[in-house]
LOLUM-464030 format. One record per residue (C-alpha): residue number from 1; x, y, z. Coordinates in nm, 4 decimals, m for minus. Layout:
N
(koldren NUM; (X; Y; Z));
...
This chain:
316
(koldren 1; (m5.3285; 5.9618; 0.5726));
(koldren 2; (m5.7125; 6.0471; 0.5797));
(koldren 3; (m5.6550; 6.3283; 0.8604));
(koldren 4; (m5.8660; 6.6054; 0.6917));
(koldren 5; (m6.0607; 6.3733; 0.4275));
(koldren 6; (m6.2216; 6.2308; 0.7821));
(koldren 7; (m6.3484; 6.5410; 0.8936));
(koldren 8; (m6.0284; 6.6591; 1.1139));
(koldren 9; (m5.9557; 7.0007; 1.0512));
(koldren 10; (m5.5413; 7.0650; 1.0768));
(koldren 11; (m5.3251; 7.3265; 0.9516));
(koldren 12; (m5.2137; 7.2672; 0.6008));
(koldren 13; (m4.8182; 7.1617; 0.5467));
(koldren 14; (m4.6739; 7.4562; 0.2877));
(koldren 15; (m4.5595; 7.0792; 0.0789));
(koldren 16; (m4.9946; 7.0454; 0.1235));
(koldren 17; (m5.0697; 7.4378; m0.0027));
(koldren 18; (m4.8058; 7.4092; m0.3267));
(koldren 19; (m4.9415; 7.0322; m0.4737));
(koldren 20; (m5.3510; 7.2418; m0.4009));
(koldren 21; (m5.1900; 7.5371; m0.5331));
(koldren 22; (m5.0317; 7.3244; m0.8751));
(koldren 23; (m5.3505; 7.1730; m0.9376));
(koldren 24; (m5.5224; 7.4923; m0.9244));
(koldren 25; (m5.5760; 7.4203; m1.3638));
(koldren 26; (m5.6990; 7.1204; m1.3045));
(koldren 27; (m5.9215; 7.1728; m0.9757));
(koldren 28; (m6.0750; 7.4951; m1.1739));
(koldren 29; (m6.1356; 7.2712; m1.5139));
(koldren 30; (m6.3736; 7.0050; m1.5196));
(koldren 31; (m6.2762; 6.8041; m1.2065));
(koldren 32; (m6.3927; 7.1143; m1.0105));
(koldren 33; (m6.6863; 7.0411; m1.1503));
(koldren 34; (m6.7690; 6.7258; m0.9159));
(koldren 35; (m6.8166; 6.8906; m0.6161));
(koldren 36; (m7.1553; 7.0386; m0.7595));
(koldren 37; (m7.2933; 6.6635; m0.8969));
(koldren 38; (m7.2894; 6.5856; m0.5237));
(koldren 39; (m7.4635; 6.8992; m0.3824));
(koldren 40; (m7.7831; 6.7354; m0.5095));
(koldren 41; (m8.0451; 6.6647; m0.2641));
(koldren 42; (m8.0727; 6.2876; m0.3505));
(koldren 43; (m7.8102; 5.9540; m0.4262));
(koldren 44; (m7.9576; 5.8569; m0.7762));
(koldren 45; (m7.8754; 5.6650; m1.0847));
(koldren 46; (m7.8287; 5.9850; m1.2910));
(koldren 47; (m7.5782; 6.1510; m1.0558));
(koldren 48; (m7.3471; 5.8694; m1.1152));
(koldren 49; (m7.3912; 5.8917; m1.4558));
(koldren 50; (m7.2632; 6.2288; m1.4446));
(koldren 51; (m6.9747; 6.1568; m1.2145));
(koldren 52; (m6.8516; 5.8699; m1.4143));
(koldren 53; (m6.8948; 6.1009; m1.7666));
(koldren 54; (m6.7174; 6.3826; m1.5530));
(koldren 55; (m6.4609; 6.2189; m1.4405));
(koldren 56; (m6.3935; 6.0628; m1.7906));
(koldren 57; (m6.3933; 6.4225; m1.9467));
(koldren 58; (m6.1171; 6.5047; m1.6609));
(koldren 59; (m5.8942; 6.2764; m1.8282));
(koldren 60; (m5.9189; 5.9873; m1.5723));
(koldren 61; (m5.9591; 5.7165; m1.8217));
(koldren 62; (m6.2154; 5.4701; m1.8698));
(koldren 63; (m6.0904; 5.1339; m1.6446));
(koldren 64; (m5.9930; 5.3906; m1.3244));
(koldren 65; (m6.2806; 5.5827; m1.3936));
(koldren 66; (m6.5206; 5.2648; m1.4067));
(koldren 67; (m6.3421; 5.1174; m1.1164));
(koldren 68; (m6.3711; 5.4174; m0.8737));
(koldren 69; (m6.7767; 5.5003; m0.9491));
(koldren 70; (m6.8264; 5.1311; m0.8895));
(koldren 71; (m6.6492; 5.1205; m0.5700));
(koldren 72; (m6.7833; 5.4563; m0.4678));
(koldren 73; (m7.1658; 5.2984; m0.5392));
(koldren 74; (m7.0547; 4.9933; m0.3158));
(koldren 75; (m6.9593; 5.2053; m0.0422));
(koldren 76; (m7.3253; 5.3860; m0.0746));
(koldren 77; (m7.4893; 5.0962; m0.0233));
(koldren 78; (m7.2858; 4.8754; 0.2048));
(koldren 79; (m7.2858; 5.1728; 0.4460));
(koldren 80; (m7.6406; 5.2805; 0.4027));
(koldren 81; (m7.5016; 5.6090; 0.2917));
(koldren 82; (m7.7993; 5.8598; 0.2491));
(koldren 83; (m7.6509; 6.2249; 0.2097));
(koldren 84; (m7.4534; 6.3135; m0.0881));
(koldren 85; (m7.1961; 6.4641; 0.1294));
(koldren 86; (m7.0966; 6.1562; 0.2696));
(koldren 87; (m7.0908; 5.9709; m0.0872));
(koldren 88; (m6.8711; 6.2552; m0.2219));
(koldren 89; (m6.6913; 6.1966; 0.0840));
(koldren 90; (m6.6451; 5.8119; m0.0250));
(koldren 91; (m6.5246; 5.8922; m0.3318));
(koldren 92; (m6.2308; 6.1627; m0.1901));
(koldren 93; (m6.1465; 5.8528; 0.0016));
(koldren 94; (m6.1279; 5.5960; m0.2563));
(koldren 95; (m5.9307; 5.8383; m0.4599));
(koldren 96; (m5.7007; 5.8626; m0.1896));
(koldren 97; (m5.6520; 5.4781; m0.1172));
(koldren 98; (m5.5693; 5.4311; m0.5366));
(koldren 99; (m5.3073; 5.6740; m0.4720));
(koldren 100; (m5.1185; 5.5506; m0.1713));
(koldren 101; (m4.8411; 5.3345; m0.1173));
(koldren 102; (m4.7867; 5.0871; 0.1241));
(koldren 103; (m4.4346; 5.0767; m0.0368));
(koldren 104; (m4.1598; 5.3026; 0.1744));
(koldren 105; (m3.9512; 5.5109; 0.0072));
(koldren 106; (m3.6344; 5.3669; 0.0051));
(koldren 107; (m3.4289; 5.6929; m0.0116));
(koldren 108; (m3.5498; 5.7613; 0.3498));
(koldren 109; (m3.3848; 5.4186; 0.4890));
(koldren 110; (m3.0631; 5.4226; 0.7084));
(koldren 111; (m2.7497; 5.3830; 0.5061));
(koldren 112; (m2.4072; 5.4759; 0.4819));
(koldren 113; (m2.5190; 5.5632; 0.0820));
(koldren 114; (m2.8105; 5.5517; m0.0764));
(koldren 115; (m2.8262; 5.5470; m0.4624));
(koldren 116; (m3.0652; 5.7243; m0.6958));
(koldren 117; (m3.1148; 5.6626; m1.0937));
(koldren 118; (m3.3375; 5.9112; m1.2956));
(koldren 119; (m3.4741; 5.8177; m1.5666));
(koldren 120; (m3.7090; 5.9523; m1.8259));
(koldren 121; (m3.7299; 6.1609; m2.2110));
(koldren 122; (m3.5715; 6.4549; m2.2808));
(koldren 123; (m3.7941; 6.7386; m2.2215));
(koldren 124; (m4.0053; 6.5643; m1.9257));
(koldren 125; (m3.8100; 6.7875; m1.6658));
(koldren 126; (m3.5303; 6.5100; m1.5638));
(koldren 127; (m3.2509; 6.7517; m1.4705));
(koldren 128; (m3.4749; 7.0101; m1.3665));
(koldren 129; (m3.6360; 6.7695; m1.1247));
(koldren 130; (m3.2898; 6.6221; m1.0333));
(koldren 131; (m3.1734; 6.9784; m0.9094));
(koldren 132; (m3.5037; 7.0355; m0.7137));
(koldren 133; (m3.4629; 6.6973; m0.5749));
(koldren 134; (m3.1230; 6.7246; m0.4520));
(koldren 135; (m3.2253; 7.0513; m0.2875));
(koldren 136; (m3.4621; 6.9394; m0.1279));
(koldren 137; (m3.2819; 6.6883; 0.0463));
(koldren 138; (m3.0300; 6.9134; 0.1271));
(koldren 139; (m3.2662; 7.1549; 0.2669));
(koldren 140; (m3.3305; 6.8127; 0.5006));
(koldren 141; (m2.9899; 6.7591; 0.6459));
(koldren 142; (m2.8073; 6.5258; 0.3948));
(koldren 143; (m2.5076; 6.5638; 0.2054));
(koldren 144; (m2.6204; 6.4745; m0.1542));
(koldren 145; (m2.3674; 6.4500; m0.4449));
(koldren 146; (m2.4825; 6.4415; m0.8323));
(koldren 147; (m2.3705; 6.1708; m1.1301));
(koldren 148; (m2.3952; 6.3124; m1.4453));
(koldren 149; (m2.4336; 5.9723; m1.6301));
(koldren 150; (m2.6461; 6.1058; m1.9240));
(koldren 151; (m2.3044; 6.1356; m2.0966));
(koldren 152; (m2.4372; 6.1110; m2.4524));
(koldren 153; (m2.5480; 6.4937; m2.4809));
(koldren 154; (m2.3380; 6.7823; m2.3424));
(koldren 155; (m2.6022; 6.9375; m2.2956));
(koldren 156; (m2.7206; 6.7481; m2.0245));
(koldren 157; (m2.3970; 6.7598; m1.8574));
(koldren 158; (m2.4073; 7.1109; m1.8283));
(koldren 159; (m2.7428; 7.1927; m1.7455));
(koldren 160; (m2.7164; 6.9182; m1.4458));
(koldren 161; (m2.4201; 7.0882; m1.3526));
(koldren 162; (m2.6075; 7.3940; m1.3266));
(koldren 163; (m2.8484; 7.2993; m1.1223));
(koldren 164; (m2.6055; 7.1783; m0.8916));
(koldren 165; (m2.4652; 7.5285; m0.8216));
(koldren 166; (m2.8076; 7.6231; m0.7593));
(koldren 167; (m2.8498; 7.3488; m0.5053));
(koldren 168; (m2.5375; 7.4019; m0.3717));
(koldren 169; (m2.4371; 7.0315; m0.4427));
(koldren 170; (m2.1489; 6.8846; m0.6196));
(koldren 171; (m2.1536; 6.7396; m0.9707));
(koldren 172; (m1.9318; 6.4289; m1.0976));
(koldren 173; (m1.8717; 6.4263; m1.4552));
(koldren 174; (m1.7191; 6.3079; m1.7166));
(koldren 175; (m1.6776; 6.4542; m2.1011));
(koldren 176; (m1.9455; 6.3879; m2.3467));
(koldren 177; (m1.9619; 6.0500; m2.4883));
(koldren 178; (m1.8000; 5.8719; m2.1443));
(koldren 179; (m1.8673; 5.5554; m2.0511));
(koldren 180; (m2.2033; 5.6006; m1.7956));
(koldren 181; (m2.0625; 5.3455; m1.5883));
(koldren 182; (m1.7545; 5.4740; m1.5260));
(koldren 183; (m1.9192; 5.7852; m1.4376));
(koldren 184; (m2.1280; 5.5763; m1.1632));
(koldren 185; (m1.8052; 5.4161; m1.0411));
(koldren 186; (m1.6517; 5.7486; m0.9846));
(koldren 187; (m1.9316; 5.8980; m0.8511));
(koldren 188; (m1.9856; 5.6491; m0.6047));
(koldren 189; (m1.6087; 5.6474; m0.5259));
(koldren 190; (m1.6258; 6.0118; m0.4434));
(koldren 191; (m1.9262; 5.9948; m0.2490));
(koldren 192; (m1.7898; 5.7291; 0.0237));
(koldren 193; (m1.4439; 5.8860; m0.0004));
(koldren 194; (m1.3826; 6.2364; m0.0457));
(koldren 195; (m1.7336; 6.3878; m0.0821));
(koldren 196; (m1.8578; 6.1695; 0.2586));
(koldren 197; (m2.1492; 6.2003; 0.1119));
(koldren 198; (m2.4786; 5.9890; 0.1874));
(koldren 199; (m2.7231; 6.0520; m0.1328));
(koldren 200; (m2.5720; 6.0421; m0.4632));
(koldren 201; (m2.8593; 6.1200; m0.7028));
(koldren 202; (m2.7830; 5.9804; m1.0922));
(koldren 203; (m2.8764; 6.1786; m1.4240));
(koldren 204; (m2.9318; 5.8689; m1.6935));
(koldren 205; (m2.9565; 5.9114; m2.0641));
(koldren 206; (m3.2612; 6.0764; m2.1473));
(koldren 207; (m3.3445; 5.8778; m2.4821));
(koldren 208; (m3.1794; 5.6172; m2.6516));
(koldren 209; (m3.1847; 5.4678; m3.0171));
(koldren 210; (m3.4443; 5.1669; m2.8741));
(koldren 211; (m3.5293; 4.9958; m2.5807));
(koldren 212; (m3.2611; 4.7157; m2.5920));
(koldren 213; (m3.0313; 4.9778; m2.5646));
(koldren 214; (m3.1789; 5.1152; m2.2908));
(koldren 215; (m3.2147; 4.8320; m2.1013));
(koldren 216; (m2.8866; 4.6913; m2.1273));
(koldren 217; (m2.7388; 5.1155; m2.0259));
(koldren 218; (m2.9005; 5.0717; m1.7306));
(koldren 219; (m2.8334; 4.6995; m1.6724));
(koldren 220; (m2.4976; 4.8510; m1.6952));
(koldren 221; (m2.5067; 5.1476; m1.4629));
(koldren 222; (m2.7074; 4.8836; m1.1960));
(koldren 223; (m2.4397; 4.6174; m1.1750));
(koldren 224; (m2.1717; 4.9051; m1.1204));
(koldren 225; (m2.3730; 5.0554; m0.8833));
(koldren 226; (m2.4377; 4.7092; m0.7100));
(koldren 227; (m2.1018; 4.6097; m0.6977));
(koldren 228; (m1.9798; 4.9293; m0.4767));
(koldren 229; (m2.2993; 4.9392; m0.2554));
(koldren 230; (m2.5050; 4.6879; m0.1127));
(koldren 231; (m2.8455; 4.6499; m0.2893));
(koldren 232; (m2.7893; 4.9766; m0.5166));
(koldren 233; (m2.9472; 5.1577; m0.6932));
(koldren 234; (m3.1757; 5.1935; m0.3989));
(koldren 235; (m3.5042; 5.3768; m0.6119));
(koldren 236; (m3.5069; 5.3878; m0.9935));
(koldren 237; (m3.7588; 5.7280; m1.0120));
(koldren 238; (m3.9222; 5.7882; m1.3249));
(koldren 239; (m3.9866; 6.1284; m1.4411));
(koldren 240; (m4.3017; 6.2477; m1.6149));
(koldren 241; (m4.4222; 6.4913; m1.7452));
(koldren 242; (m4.7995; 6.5626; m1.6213));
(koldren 243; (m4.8977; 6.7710; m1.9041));
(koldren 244; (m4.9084; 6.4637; m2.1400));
(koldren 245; (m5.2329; 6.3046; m1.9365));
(koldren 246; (m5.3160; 5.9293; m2.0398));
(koldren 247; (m5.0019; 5.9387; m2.2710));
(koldren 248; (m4.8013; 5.9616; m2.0041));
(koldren 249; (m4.9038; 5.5640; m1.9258));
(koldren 250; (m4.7767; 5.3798; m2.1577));
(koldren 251; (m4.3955; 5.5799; m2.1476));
(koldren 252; (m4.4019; 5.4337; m1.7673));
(koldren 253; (m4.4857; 5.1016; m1.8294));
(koldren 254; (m4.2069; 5.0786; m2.0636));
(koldren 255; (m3.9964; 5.2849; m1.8966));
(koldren 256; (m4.0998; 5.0125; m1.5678));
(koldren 257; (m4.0274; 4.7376; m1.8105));
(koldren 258; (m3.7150; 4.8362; m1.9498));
(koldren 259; (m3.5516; 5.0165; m1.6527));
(koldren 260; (m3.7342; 4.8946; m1.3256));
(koldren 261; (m3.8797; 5.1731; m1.1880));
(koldren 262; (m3.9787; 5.1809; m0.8467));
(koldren 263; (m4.1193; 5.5416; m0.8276));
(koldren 264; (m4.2329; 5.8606; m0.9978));
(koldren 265; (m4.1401; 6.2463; m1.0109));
(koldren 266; (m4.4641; 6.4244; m1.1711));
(koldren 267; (m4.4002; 6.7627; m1.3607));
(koldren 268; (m4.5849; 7.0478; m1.5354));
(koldren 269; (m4.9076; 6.9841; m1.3499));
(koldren 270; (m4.9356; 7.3194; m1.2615));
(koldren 271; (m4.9764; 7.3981; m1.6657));
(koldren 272; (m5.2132; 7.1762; m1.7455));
(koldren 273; (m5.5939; 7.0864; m1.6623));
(koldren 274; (m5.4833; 6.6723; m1.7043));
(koldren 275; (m5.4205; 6.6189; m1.3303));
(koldren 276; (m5.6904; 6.3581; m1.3312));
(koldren 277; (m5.4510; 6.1089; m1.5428));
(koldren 278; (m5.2061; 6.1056; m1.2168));
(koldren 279; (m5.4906; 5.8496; m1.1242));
(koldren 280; (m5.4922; 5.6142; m1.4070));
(koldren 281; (m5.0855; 5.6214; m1.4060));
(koldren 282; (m5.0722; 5.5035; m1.0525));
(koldren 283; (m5.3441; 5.2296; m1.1124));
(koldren 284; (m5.2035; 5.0630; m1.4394));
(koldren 285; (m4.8440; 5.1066; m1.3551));
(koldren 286; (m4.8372; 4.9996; m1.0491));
(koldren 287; (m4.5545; 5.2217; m0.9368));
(koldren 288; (m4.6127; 5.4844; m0.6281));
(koldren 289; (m4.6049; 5.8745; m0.6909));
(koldren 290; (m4.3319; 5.9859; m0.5103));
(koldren 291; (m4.2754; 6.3303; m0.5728));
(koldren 292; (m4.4524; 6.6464; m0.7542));
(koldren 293; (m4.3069; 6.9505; m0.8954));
(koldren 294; (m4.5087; 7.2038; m0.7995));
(koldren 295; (m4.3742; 7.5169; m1.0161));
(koldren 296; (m4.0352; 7.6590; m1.2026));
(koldren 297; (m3.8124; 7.7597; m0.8870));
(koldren 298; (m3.5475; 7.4783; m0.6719));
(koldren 299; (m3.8049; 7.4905; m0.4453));
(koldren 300; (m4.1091; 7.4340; m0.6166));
(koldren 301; (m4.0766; 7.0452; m0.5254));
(koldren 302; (m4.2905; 6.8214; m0.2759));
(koldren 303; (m4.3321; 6.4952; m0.1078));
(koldren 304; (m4.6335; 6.3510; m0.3320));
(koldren 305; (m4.9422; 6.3502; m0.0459));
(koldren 306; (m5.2237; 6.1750; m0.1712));
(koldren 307; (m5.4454; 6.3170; 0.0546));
(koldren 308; (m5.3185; 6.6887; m0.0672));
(koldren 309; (m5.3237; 6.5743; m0.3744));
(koldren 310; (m5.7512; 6.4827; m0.3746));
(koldren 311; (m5.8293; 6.7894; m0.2601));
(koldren 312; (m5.6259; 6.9437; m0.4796));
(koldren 313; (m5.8011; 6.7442; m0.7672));
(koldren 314; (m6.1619; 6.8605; m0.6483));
(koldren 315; (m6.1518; 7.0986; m0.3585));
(koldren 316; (m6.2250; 7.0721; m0.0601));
């Protein structure tokens, strides 16, 4: 996980060059910036004081940004650190360890089916990162099969249909204004039977009236789910949107209350200079990253690397 933080220098993944290449706004902004606080010749009070007001103007927030120079300072002087480099080096690594999961992704495990819910607002990228998703996996060797269970627009129907095509994946829907879970029981049904397929990814309602409405949809859509295959849904992935910064923390915790979500999709990072707030979500959510859209085409999409993602933040 530390390979190149560590000093070890290894070819870069193309998943590694497109999450550096999204944060390219953010990297360029004022998180680029750090890099040059620790090019001083000395460790001293003041160059902590600009890190922490850096890293707060990089939309970090004030408890992750707090917790990381402290850390960072405790490294210094457990470790007798002396050169900058090596205390910018501690920090990189810090970074990294708030981001990482000791959590496996549970899509990965071996299953006869493995069930997906995405949730998230309309406009996040849901669908969008749906499609991408289901390529992806594709791309990967399994046979993934689509539920269009956000049955309340048709809309959303249609567009997840047509990112399907572009996947090259089939889509199971119903009309507009079906019952979700009866889109779930079908969809499951034709993934064991007909389909034989082993990933069936599920498009949930994008927004509803409140939160008790929510929550009881998607109590819904889990008990089908559970009923048909053991322990489903499997990962309840959370999509959103990266352009919205420290906003984008309290829609996941009640999106994690309400709906139970075990992971995240990020989007639109590669618009915006907010990157920095990836670190705050992870830290007061307490759900893993799991994946990163990384630009507008199906294969703009990437295994979330923490790692990458640090030196995408700062540079290397």
């Amino acid at each position: 996980m530390f390979r190149r933080l560590f000093g070890r220098k290894e070819e870069k993944t193309e998943e590694e060059q497109q999450i550096e290449q999204t944060l390219q706004k953010t990297r360029t902004g004022v998180l680029g910036r750090i890099g040059q606080i620790f090019q001083q010749n000395e460790i001293t009070d003041e160059l902590w004081e600009e890190l922490e007001e850096t890293l707060l103007r990089g939309d970090v927030g004030m408890v992750t940004t707090e917790e990381l120079v402290e850390k960072t300072r405790e490294r210094v002087r457990e470790e007798g650190i002396k050169a900058t480099a090596d205390a910018y080096l501690a920090l990189k690594q810090e970074m990294v360890k708030l981001l990482k999961s000791d959590e496996p992704l549970h899509i990965d495990e071996p299953r006869i089916l493995t069930v997906v819910l995405v949730v998230g607002v309309n406009g996040a990228g849901k669908t969008t990162s749906i499609g991408k998703m289901a390529y992806w996996y594709k791309q990967r060797g399994r046979k993934v099969v689509l539920g269009a269970a956000d049955t309340f627009r048709a809309a959303a129907i249609d567009q997840l249909k047509v990112w399907g095509q572009r996947a090259g994946v089939e889509v199971i829907a119903h009309d507009p204004g079906a019952d979700p879970g009866a889109v779930i029981f079908d969809a499951i049904r034709a993934s064991q039977e007909s389909r034989r397929a082993d990933l069936l990814i599920v498009d949930t309602a994008g927004r509803l009236q409140t939160k008790f409405n929510l929550m009881k949809e998607l109590e819904k859509i889990k008990a089908v789910a559970g009923k048909q295959v053991h322990r489903a849904p499997h990962e309840v992935l959370l999509v959103l949107d990266g352009s919205t910064g420290q906003n984008a923390i309290s829609q996941a915790k009640s999106f994690k209350e309400s709906a139970g979500v075990t992971g995240l999709i990020l989007t639109k990072l590669d618009g915006t200079a907010k990157g920095g707030a990836v670190l705050s979500i992870k830290r007061e959510v307490g759900v893993p990253v799991r994946f990163i859209g990384t630009g507008e085409k199906i294969g703009d999409f990437a295994l979330f690397d923490p790692v990458a993602f640090v030196e995408g933040l700062l540079g290397n």
